[in-house]
N, C-alpha and C positions, 0 to 999 in steps of 0.2 A: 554565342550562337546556340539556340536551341537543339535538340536533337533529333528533332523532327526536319529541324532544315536539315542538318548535319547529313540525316541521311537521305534525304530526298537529293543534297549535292553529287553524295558517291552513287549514287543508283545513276544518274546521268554521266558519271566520269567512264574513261572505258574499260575501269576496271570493275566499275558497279554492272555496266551491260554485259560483260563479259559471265558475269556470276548470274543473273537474270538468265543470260542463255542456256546457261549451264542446268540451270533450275529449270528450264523448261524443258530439256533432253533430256532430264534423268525423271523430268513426271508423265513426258509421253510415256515412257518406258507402263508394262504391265504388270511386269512383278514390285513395281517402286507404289501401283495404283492399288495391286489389291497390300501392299503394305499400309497404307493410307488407311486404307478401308477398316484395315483389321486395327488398328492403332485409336480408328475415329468411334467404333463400336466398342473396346474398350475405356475410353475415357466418357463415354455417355453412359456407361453403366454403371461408372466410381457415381455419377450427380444422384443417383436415384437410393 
């Protein structure tokens, strides 16, 4: 089984949805967005 199926199975199991949700409570969050942010602005400044 490839692993692209592999994980497109657990992403539909309910424990894949479970983490999916979870991932999305903790990006609504503000301080988890400007972390993104500050994390996205450093790695585009290692390219240059």
């Amino acid at each position: 089984m490839s692993l692209m199926h592999r994980i497109s199975t657990f992403l539909r199991s309910p424990r894949g949805q479970q983490l999916v949700e979870r991932g999305r409570r903790e990006l609504a969050k503000p301080e988890n967005q400007q972390r993104l942010k500050q994390l996205a602005t450093r790695l585009s400044s290692r390219r240059r």
